[in-house]
Short mmCIF file of the C-alpha atoms (twelve columns), coordinates in Angstrom:
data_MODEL
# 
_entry.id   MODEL 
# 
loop_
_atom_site.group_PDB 
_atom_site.id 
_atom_site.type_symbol 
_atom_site.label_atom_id 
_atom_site.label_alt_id 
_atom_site.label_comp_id 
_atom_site.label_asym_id 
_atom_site.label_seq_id 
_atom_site.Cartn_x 
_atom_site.Cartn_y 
_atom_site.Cartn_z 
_atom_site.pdbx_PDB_model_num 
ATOM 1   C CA . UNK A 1   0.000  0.000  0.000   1 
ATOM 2   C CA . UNK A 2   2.623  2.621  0.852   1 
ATOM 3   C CA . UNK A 3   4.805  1.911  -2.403  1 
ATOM 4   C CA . UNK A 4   1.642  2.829  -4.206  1 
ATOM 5   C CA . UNK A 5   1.390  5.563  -2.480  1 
ATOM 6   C CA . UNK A 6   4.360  6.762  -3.495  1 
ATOM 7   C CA . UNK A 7   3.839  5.846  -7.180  1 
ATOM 8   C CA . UNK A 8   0.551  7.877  -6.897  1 
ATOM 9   C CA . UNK A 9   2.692  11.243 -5.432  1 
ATOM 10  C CA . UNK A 10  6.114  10.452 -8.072  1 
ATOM 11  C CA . UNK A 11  3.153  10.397 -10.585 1 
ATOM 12  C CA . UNK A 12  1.509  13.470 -9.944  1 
ATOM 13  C CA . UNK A 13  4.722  15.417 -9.303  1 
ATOM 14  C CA . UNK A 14  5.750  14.351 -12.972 1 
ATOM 15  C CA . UNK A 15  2.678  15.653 -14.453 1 
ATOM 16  C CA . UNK A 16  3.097  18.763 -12.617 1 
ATOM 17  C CA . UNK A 17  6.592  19.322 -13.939 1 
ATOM 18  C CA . UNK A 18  5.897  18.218 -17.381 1 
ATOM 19  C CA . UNK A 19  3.809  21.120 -17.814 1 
ATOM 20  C CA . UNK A 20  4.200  23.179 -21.215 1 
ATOM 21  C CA . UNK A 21  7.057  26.000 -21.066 1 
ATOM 22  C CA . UNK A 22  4.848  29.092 -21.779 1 
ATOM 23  C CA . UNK A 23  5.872  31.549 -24.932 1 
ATOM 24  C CA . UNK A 24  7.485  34.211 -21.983 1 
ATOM 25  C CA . UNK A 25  9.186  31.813 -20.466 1 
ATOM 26  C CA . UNK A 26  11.164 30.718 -23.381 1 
ATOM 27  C CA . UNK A 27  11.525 34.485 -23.706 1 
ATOM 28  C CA . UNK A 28  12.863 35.264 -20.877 1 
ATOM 29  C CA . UNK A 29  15.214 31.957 -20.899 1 
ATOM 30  C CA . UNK A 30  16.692 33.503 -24.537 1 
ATOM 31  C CA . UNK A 31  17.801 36.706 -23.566 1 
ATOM 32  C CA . UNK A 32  20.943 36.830 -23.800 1 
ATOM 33  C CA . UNK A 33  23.840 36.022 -25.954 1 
ATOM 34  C CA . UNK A 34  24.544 32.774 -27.360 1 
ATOM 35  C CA . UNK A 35  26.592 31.459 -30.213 1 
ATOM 36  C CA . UNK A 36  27.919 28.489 -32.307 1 
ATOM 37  C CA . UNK A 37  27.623 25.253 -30.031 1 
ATOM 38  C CA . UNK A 38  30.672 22.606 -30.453 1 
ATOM 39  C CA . UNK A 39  27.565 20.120 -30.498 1 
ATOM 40  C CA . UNK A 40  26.369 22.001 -33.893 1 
ATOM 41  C CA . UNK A 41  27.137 20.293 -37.384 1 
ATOM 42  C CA . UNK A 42  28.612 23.557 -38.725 1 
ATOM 43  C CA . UNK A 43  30.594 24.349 -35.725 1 
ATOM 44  C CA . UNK A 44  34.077 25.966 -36.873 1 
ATOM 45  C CA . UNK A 45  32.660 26.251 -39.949 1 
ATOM 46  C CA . UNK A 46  30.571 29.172 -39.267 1 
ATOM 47  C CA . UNK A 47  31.321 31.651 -36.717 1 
ATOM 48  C CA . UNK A 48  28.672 34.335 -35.217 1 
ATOM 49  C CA . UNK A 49  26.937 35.782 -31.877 1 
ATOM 50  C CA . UNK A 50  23.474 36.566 -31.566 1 
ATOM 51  C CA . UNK A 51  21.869 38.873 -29.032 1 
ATOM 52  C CA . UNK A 52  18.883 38.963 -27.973 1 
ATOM 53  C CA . UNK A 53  17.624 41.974 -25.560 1 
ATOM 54  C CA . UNK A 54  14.899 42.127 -23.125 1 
ATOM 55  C CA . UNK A 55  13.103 44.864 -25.045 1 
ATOM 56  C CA . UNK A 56  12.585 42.399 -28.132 1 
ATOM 57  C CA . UNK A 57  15.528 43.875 -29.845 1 
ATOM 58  C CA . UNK A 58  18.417 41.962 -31.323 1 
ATOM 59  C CA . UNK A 59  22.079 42.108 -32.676 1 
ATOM 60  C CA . UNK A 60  23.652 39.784 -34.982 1 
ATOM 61  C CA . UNK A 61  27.345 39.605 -35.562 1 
ATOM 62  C CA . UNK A 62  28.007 37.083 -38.693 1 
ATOM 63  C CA . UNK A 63  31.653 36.247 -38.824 1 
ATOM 64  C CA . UNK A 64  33.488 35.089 -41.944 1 
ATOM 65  C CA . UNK A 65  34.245 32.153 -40.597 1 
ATOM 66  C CA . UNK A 66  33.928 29.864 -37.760 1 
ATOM 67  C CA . UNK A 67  37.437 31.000 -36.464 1 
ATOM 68  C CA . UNK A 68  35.760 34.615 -36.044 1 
ATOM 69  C CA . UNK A 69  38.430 36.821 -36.669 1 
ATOM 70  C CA . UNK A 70  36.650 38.904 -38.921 1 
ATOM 71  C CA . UNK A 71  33.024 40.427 -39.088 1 
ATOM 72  C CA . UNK A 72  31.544 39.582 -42.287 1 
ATOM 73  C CA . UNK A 73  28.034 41.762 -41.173 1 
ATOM 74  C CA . UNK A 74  26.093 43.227 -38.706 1 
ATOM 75  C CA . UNK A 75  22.415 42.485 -38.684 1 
ATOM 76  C CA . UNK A 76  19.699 44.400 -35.643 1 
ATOM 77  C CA . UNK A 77  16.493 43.678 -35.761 1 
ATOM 78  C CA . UNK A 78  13.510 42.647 -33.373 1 
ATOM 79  C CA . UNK A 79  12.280 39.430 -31.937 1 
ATOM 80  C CA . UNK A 80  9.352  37.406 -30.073 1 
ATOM 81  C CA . UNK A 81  8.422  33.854 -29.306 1 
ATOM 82  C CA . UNK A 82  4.847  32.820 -30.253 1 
ATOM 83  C CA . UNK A 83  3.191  29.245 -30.229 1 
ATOM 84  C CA . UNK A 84  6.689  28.077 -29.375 1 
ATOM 85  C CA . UNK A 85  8.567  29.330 -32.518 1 
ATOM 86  C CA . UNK A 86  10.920 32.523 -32.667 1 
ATOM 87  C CA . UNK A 87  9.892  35.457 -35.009 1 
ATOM 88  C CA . UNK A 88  13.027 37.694 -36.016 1 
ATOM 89  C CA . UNK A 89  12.311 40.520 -38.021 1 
ATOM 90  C CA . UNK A 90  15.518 42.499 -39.752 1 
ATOM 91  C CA . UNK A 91  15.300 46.280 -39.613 1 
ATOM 92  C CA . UNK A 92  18.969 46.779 -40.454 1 
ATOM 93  C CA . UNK A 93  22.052 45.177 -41.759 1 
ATOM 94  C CA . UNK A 94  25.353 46.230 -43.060 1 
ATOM 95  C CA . UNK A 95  28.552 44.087 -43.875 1 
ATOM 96  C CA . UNK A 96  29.880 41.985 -46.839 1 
ATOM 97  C CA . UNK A 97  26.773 40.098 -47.174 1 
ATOM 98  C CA . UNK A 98  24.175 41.933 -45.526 1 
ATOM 99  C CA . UNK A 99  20.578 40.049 -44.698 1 
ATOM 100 C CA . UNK A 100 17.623 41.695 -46.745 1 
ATOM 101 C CA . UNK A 101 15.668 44.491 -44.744 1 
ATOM 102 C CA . UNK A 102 12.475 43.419 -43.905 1 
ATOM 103 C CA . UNK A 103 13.077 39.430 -43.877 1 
ATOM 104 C CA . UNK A 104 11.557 37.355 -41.440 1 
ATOM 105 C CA . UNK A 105 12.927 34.370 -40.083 1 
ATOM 106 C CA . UNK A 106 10.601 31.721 -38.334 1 
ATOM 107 C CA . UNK A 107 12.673 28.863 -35.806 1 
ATOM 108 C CA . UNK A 108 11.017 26.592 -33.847 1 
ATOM 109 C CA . UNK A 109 12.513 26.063 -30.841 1 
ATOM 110 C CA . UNK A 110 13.213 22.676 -29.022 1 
ATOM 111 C CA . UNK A 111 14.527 23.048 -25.712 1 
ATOM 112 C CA . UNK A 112 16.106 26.158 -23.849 1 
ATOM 113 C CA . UNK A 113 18.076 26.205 -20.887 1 
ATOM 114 C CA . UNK A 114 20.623 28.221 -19.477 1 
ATOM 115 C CA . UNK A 115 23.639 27.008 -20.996 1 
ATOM 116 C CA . UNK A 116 22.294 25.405 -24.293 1 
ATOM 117 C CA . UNK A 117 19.314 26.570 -26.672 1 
ATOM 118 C CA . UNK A 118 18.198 23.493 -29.940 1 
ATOM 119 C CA . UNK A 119 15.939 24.968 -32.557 1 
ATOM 120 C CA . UNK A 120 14.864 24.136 -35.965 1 
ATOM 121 C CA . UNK A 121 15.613 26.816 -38.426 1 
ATOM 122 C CA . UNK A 122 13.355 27.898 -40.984 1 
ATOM 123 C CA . UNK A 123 15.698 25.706 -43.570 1 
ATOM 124 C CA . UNK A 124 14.482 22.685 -41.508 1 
ATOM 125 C CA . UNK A 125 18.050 22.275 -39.927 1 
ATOM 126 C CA . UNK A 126 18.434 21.325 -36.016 1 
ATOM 127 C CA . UNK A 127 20.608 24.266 -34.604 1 
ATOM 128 C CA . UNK A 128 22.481 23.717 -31.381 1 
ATOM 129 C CA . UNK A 129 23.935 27.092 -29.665 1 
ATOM 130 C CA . UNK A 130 25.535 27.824 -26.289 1 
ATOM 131 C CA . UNK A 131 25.411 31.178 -24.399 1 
ATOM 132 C CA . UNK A 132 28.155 33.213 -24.900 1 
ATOM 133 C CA . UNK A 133 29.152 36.388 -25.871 1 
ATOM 134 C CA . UNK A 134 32.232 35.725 -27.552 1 
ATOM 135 C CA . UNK A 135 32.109 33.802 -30.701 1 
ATOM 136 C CA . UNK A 136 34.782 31.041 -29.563 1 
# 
C-alpha cells in the first residue's frame, strides 16, 4: 500500500513538472547572448553571436568564418516567441553580405536552458547554440 502511495505522489509530481514551457518563459530563458555550439554540425565552420535583448531587440554579428576573426556583417532587428517558434524581423544590416531588410525568419525552438538553446531553423536544420558572448 505505501509503495503505491508513493507511485501515486512520483506520478503526480511528474505531471506537474511536465507542464508546457509558456511563450514568456522561453523568452525570458533567450535573452541573452549565445553562439555556435561545439555540439552544432557547422561548428568551426561558421562563426557568429546573436543577441537577444529584453526589449525584443536583437544584434547579430556574422563572422566570416567559424574561427571569427573577422566580421563579415552586422544584422539588428527585433524578436518574439509565439506558439513556441521565434519570429526575427531584420530592420537593419550592413557588412559583406548583408541580410535583406524586412526578412523574417521563423525557428522553432526545441529546448532552452541556461547554458544550451536546440531549434529548428526555418531551412528545416536542427541548430544547437551555447550562451556566450564571444564567438569562440
Amino acid at each position: 500500500m505505501k509503495y503505491g502511495i508513493a507511485a501515486l505522489l512520483l506520478s503526480i509530481s511528474a505531471d506537474i513538472t511536465a507542464q508546457p514551457i509558456t511563450d514568456l518563459q522561453l523568452s525570458q530563458s533567450l535573452v541573452g547572448s549565445w553562439t555556435v555550439s561545439k555540439a552544432d554540425t557547422y561548428y568551426g565552420q561558421e562563426g557568429h553571436v546573436s543577441t537577444y535583448r529584453k526589449d525584443g531587440t536583437l544584434q547579430h554579428i556574422q563572422y566570416t568564418s567559424g574561427k571569427c576573426n573577422s566580421i563579415d556583417s552586422i544584422t539588428n532587428g527585433s524578436w518574439f516567441i509565439k506558439d513556441g517558434q521565434l519570429m526575427l524581423t531584420v530592420t537593419e544590416s550592413n557588412g559583406k553580405n548583408p541580410f535583406p531588410i524586412g526578412i523574417v525568419v521563423t525557428d522553432k525552438i526545441v529546448t532552452i536552458d541556461d547554458n544550451s538553446f536546440v531549434f529548428i531553423s526555418s531551412e528545416g536544420r536542427k541548430v544547437r547554440r551555447t550562451r556566450s558572448n564571444k564567438c569562440l
